[in-house]
N, CA, C and O atoms as a GROMACS GRO file, in nm:
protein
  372
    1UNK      N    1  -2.725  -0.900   1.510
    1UNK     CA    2  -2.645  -0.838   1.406
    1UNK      C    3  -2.676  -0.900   1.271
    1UNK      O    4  -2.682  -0.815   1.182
    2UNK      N    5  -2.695  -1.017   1.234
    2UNK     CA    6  -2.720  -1.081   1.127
    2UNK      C    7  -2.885  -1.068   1.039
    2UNK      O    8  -2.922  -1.101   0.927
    3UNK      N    9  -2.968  -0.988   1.184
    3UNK     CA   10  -3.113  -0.892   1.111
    3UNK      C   11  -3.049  -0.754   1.067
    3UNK      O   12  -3.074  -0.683   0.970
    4UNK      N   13  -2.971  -0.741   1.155
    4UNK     CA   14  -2.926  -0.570   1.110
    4UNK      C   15  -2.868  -0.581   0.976
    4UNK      O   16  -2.902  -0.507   0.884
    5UNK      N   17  -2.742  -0.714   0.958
    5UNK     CA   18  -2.662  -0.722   0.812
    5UNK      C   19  -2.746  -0.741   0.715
    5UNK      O   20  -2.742  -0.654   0.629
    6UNK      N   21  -2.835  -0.842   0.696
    6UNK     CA   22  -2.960  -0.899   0.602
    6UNK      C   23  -3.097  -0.801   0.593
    6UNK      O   24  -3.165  -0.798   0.490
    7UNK      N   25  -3.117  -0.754   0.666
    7UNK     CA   26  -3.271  -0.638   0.670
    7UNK      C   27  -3.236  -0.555   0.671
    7UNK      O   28  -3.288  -0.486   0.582
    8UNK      N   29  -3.138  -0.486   0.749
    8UNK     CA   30  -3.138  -0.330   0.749
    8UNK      C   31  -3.072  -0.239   0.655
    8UNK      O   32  -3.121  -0.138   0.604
    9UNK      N   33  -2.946  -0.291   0.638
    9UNK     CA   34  -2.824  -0.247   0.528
    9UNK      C   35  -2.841  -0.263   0.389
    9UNK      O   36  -2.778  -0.202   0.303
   10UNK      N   37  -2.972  -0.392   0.360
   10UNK     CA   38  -2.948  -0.458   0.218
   10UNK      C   39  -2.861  -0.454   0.158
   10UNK      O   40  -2.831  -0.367   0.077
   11UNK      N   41  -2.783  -0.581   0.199
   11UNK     CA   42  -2.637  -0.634   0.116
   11UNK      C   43  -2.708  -0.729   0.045
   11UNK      O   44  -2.796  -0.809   0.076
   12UNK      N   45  -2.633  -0.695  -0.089
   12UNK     CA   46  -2.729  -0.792  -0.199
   12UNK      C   47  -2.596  -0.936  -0.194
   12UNK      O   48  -2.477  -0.946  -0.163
   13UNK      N   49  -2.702  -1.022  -0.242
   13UNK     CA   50  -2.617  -1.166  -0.248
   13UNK      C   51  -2.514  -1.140  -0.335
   13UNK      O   52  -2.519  -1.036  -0.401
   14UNK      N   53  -2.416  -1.222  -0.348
   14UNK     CA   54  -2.327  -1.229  -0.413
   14UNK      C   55  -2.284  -1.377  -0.487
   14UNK      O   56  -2.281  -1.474  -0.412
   15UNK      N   57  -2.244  -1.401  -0.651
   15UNK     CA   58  -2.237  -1.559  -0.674
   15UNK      C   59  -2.113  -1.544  -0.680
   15UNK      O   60  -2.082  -1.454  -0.758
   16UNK      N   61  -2.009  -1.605  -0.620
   16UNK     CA   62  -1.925  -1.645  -0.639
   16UNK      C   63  -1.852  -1.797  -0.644
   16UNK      O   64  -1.869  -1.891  -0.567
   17UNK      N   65  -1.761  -1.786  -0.766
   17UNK     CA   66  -1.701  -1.947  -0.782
   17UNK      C   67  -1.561  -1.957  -0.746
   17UNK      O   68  -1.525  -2.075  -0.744
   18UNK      N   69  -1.483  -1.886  -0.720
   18UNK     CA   70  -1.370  -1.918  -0.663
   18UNK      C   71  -1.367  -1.927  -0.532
   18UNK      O   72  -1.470  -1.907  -0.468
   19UNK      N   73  -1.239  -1.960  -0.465
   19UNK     CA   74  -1.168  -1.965  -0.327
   19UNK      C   75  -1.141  -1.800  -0.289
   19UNK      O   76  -1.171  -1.753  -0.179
   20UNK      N   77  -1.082  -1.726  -0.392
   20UNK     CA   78  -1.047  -1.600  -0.342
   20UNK      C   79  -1.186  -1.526  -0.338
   20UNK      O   80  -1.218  -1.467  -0.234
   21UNK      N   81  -1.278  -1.527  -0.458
   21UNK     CA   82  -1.424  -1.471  -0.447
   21UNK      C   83  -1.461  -1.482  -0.325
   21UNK      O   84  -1.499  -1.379  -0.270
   22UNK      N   85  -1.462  -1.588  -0.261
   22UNK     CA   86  -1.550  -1.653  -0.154
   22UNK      C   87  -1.486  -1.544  -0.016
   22UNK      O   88  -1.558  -1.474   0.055
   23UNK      N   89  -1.331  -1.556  -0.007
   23UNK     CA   90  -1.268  -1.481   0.113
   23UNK      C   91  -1.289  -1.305   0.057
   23UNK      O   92  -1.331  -1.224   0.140
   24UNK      N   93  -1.264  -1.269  -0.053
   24UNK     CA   94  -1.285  -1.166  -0.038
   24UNK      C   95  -1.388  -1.087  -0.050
   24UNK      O   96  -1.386  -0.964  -0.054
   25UNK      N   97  -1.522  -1.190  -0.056
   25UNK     CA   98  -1.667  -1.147  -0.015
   25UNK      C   99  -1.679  -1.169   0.138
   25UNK      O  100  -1.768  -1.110   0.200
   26UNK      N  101  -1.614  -1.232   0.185
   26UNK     CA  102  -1.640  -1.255   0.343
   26UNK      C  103  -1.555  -1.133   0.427
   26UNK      O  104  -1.587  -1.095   0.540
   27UNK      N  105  -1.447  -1.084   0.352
   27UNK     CA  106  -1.356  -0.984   0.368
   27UNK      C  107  -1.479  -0.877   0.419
   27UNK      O  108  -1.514  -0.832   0.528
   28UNK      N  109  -1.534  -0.856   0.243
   28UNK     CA  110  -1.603  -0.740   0.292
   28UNK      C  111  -1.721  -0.690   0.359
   28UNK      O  112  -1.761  -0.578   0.392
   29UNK      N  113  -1.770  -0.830   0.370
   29UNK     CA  114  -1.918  -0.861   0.477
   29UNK      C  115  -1.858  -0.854   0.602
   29UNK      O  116  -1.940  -0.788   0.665
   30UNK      N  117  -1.759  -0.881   0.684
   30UNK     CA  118  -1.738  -0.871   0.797
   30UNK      C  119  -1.676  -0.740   0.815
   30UNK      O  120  -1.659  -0.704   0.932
   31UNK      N  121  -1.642  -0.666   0.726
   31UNK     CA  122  -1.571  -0.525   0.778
   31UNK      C  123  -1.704  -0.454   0.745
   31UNK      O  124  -1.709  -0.352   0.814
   32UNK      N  125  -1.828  -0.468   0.656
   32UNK     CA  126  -1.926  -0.380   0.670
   32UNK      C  127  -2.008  -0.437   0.792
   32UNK      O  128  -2.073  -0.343   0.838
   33UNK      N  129  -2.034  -0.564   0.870
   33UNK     CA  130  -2.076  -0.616   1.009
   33UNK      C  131  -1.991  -0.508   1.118
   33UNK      O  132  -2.037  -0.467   1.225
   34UNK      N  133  -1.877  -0.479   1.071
   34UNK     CA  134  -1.740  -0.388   1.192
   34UNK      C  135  -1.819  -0.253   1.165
   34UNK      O  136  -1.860  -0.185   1.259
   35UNK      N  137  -1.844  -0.209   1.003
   35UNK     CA  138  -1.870  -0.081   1.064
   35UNK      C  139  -1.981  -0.046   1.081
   35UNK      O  140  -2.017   0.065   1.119
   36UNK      N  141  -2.053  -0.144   1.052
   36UNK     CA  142  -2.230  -0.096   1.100
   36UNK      C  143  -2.252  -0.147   1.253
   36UNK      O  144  -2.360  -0.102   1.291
   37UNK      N  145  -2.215  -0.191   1.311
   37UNK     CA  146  -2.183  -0.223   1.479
   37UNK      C  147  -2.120  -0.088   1.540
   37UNK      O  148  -2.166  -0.049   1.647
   38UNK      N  149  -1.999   0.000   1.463
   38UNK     CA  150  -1.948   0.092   1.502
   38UNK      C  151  -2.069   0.206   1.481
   38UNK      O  152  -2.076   0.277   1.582
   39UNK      N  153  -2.158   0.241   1.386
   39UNK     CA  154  -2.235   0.299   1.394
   39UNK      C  155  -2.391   0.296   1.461
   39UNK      O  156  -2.475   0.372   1.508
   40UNK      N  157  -2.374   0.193   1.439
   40UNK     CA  158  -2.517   0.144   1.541
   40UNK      C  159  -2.512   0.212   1.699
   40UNK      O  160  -2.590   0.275   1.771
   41UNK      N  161  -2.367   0.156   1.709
   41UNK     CA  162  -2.343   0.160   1.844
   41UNK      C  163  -2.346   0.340   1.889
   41UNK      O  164  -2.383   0.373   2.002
   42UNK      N  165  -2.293   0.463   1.762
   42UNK     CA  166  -2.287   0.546   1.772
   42UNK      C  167  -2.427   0.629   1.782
   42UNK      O  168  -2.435   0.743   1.826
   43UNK      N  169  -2.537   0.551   1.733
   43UNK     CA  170  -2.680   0.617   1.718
   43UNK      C  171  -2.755   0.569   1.881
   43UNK      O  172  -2.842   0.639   1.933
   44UNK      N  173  -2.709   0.456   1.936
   44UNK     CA  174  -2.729   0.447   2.076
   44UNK      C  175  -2.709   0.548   2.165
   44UNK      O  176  -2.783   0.602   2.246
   45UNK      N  177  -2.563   0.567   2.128
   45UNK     CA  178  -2.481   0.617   2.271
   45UNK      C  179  -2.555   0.802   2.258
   45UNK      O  180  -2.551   0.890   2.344
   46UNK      N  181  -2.605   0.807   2.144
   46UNK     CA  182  -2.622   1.006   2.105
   46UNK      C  183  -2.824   0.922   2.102
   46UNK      O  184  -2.928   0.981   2.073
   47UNK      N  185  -2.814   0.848   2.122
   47UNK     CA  186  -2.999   0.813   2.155
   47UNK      C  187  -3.122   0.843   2.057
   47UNK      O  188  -3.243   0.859   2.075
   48UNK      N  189  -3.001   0.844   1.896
   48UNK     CA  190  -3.138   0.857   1.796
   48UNK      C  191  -3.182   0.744   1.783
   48UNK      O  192  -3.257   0.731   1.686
   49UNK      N  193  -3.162   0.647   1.850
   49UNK     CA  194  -3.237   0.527   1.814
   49UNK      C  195  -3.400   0.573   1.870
   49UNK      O  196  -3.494   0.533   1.803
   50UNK      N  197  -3.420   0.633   1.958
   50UNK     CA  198  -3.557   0.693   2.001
   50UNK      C  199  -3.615   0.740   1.944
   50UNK      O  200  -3.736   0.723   1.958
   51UNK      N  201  -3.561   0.836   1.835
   51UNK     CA  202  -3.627   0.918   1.713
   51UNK      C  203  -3.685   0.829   1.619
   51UNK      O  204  -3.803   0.804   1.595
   52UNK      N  205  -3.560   0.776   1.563
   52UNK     CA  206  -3.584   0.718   1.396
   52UNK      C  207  -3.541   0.578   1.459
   52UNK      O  208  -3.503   0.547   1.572
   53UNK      N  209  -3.563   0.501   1.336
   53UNK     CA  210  -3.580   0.337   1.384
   53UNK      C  211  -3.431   0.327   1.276
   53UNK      O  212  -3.390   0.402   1.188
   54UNK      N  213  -3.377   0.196   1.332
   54UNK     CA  214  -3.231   0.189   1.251
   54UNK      C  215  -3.202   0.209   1.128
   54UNK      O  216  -3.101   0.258   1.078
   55UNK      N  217  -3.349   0.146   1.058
   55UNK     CA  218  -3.321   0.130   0.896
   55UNK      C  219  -3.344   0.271   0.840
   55UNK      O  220  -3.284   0.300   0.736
   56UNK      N  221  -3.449   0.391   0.918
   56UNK     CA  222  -3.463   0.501   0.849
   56UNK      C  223  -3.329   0.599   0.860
   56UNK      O  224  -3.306   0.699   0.792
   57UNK      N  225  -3.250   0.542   0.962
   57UNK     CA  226  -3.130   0.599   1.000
   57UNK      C  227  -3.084   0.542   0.902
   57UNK      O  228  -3.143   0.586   0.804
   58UNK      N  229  -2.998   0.453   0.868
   58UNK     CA  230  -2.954   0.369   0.726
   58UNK      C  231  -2.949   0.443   0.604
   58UNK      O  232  -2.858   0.482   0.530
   59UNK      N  233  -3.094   0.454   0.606
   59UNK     CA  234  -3.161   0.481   0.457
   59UNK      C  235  -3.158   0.632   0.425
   59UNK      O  236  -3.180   0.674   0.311
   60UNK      N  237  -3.128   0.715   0.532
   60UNK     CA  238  -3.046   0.904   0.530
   60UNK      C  239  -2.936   0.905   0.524
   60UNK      O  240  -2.883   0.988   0.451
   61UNK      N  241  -2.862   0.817   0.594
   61UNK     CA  242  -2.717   0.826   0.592
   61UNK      C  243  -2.691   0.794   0.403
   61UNK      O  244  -2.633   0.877   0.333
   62UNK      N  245  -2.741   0.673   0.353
   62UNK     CA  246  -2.758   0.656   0.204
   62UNK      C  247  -2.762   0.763   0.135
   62UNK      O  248  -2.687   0.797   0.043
   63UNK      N  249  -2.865   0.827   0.184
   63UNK     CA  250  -2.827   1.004   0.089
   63UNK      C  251  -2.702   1.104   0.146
   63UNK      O  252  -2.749   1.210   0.186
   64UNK      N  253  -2.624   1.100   0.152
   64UNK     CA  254  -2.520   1.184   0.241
   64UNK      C  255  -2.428   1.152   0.115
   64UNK      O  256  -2.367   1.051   0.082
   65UNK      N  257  -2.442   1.283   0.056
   65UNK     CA  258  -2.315   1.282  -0.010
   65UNK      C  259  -2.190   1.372  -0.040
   65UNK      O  260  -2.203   1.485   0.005
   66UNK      N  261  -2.071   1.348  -0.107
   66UNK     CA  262  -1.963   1.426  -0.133
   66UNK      C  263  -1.957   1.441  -0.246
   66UNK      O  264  -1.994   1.359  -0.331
   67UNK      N  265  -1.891   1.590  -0.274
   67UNK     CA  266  -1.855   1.600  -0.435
   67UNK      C  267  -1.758   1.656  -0.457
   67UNK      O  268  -1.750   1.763  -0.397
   68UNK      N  269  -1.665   1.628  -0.526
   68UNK     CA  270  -1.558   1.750  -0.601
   68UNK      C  271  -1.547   1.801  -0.688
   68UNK      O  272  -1.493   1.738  -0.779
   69UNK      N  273  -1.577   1.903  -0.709
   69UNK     CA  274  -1.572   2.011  -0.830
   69UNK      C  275  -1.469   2.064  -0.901
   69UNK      O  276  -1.474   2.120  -1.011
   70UNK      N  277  -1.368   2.042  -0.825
   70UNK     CA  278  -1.256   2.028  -0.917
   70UNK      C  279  -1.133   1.920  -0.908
   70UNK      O  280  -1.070   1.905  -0.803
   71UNK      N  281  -1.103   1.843  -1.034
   71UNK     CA  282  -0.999   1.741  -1.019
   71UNK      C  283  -0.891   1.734  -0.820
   71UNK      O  284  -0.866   1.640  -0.745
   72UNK      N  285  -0.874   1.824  -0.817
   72UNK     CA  286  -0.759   1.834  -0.707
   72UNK      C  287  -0.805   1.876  -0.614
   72UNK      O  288  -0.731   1.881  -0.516
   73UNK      N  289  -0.986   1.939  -0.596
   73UNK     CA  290  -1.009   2.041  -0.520
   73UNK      C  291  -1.048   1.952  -0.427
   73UNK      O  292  -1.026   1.830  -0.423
   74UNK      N  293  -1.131   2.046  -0.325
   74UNK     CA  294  -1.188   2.011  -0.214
   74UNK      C  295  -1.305   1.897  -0.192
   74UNK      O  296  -1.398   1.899  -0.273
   75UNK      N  297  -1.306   1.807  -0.099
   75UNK     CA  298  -1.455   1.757  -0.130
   75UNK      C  299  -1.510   1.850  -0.011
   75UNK      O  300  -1.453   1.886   0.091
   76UNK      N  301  -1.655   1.880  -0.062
   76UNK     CA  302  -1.781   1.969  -0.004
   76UNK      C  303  -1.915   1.870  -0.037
   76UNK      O  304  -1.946   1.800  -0.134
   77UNK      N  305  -1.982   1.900   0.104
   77UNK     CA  306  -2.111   1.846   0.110
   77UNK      C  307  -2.194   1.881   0.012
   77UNK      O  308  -2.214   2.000  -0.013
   78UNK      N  309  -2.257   1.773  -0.063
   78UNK     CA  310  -2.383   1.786  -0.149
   78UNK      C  311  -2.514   1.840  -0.096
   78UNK      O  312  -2.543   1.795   0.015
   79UNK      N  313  -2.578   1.904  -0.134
   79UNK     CA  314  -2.688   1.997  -0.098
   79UNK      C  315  -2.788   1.830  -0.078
   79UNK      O  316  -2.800   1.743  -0.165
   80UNK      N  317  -2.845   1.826   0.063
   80UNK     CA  318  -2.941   1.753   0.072
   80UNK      C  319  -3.063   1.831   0.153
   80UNK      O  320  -3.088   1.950   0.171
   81UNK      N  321  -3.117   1.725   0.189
   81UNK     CA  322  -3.267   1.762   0.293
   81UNK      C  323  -3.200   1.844   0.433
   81UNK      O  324  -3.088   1.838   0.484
   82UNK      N  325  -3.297   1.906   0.462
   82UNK     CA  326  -3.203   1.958   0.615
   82UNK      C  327  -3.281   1.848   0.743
   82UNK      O  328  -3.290   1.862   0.865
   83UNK      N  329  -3.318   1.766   0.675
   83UNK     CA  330  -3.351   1.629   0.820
   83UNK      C  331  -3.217   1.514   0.821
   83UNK      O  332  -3.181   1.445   0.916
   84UNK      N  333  -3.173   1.517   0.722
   84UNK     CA  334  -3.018   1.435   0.650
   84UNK      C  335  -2.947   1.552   0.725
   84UNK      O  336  -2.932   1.515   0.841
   85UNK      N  337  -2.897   1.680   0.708
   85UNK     CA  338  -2.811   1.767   0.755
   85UNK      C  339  -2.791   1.757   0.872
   85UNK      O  340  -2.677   1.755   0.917
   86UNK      N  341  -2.944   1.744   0.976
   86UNK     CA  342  -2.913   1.745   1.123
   86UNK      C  343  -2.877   1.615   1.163
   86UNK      O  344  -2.820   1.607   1.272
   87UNK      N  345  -2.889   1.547   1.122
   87UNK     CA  346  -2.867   1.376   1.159
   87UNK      C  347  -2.778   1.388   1.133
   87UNK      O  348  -2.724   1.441   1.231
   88UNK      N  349  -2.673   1.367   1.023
   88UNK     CA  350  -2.506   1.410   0.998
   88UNK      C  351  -2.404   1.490   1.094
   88UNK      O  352  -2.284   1.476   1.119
   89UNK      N  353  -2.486   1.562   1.130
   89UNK     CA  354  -2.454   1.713   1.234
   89UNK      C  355  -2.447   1.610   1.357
   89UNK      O  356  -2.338   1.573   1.400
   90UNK      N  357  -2.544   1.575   1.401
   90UNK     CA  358  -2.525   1.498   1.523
   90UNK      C  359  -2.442   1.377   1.534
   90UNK      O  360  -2.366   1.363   1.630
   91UNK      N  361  -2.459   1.258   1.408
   91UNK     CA  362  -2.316   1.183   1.420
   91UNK      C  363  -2.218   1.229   1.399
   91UNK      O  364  -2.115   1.167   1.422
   92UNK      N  365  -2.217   1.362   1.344
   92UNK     CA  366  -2.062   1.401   1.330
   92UNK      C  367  -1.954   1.369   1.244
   92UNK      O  368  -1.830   1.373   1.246
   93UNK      N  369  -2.090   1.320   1.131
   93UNK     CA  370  -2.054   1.232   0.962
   93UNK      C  371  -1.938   1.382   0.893
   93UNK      O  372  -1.887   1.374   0.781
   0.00000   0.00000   0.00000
């Protein structure tokens, strides 16, 4: 997990000088370790790990985006690649 957090995700370093900096960078390194374990685990169990290798999985999910077009309105999928669409489709993003 600690190649997957450092190589795969690129979490950039962080300087911090306080006590609270310090916990609430560790805050959020261990809940992105929770949910990239939860997804990892989800590209196993549906077996795209056979297709695409983790980081190219990573690096599509990165393009997946939302938009709202109006203040109150709906969010709707951003027009991407249709190789991003089916991968989404299959995790069920």
């Amino acid at each position: 997990m600690f190649n997957h957090y450092k190589n795969i995700i690129d979490r950039n370093t962080v300087n911090v000088h306080t006590d609270y900096r310090v916990y609430a960078t560790e805050l959020i390194n261990f809940l992105s370790v929770v949910i990239s374990a939860r997804i990892k685990n989800e590209i196993v169990k549906k077996e795209l790990n056979k297709q695409y290798s983790y980081k190219q999985i990573f690096k599509m999910l990165s393009k997946y985006k939302k938009v709202r077009l109006e203040e109150d309105g709906e969010w709707k999928q951003a027009t991407m690649l249709k190789y991003i669409e089916e991968l989404t489709a299959k995790l069920g993003v």
